[in-house]
SELUM-22761 format. One line per 4 residues: number of its first residue (from 1); for each residue x, y, z of N, C-alpha, C, O, CB. Coordinates in steps of 0.05 Angstrom, whole numbers. Glycine has a CB too. Layout:
N
NUM) X:Y:Z:X:Y:Z:X:Y:Z:X:Y:Z:X:Y:Z  ...
# end
This chain:
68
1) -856:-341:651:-846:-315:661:-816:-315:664:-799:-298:660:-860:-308:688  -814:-340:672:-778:-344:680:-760:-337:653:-738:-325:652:-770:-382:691  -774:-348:633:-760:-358:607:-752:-329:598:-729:-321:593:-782:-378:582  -782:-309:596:-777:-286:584:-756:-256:598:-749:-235:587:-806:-281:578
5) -753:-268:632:-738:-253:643:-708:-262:629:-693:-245:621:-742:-254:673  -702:-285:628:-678:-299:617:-677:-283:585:-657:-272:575:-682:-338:617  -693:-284:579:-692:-276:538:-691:-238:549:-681:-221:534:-740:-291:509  -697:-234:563:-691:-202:565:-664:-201:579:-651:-183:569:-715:-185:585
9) -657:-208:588:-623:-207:604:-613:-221:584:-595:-205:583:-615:-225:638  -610:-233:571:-597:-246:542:-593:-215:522:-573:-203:514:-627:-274:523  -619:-211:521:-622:-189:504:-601:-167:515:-586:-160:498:-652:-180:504  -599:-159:534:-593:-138:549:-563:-136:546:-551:-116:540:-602:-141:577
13) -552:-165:551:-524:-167:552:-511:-166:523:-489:-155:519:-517:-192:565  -523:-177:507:-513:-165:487:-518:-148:469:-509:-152:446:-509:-175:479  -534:-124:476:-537:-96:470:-516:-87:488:-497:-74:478:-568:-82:475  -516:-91:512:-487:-71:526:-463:-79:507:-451:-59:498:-475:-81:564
17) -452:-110:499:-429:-117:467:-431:-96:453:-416:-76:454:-437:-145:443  -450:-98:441:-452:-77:418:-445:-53:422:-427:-40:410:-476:-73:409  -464:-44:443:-453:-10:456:-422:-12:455:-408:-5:437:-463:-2:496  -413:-24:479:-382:-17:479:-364:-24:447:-348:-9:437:-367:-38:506
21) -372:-48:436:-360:-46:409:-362:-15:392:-343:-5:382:-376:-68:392  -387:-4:392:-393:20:380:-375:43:383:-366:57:365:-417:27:388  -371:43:410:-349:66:425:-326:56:426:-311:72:437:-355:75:457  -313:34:418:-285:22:411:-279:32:386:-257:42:381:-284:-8:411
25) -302:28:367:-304:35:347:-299:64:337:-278:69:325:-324:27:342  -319:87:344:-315:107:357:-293:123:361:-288:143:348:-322:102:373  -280:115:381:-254:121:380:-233:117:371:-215:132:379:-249:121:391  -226:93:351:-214:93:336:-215:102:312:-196:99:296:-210:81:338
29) -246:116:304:-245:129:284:-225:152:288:-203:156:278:-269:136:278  -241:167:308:-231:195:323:-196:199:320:-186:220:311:-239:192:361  -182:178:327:-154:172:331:-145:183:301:-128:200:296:-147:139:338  -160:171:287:-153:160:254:-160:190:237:-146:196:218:-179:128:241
33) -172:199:242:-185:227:237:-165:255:245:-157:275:233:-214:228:257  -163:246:268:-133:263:276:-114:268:257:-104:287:246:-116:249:297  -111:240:255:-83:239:235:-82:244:217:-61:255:210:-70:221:229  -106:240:196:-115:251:164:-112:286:172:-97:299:158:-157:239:150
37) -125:298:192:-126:321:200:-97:335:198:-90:353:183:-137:320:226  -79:321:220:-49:326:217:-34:321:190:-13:333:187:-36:310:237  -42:306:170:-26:305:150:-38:320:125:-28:320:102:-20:278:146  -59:333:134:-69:348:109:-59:385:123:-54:406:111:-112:340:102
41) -59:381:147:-34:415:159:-13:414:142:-6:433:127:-14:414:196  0:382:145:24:384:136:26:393:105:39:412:96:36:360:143  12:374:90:10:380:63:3:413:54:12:421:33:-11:361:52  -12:430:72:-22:455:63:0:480:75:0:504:68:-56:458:75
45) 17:469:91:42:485:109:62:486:86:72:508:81:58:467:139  68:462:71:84:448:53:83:469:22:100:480:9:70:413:51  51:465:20:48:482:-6:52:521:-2:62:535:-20:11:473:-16  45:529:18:48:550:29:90:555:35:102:576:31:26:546:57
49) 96:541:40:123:545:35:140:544:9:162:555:6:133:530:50  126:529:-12:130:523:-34:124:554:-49:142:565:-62:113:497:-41  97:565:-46:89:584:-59:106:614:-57:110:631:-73:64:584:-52  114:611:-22:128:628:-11:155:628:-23:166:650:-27:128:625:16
53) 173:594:-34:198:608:-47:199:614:-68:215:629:-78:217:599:-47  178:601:-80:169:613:-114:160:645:-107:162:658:-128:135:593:-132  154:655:-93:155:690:-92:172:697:-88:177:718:-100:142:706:-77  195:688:-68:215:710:-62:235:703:-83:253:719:-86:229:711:-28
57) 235:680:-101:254:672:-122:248:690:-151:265:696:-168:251:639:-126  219:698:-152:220:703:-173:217:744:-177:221:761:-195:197:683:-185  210:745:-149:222:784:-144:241:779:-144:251:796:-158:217:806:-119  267:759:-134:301:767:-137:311:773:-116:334:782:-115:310:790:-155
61) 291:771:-90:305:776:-61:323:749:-55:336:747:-34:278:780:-34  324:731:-75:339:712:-70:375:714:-78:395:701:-69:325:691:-84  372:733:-95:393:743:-108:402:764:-95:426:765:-89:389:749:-133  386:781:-88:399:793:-59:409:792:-40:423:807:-26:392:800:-49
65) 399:767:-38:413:754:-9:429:738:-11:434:727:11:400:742:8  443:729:-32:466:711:-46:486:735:-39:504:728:-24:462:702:-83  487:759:-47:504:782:-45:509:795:-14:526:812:-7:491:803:-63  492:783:-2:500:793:26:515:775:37:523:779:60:478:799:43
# end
């Protein structure tokens, strides 16, 4: 009886390892995810400004405003 209380608290302790590894884990996905998140804003802000001076360059409000 003794042995198998010992092999269950064995057991126990390192299922709680694992758990907290999991949620270490976890959250450094989360961290990492952020950042792909933030750099794909950036890339789509980027193209959106791009598209925006290719319009006002090619109506000629750019040339308008050279003259002012």
């Amino acid at each position: 009886m003794e042995d198998r209380l010992k092999m269950l608290e064995h057991k126990v302790e390192r299922h709680s390892k694992q758990i907290a590894k999991l949620f270490n884990k976890t959250e450094t996905t989360d961290l990492k995810l952020d950042k792909i998140v933030l750099t794909l804003n950036q890339i789509r802000f980027t193209f959106y400004g791009a598209v925006g001076y290719y319009a006002i360059s090619e109506f000629g409000v750019m040339s308008a405003l050279k003259f002012v």
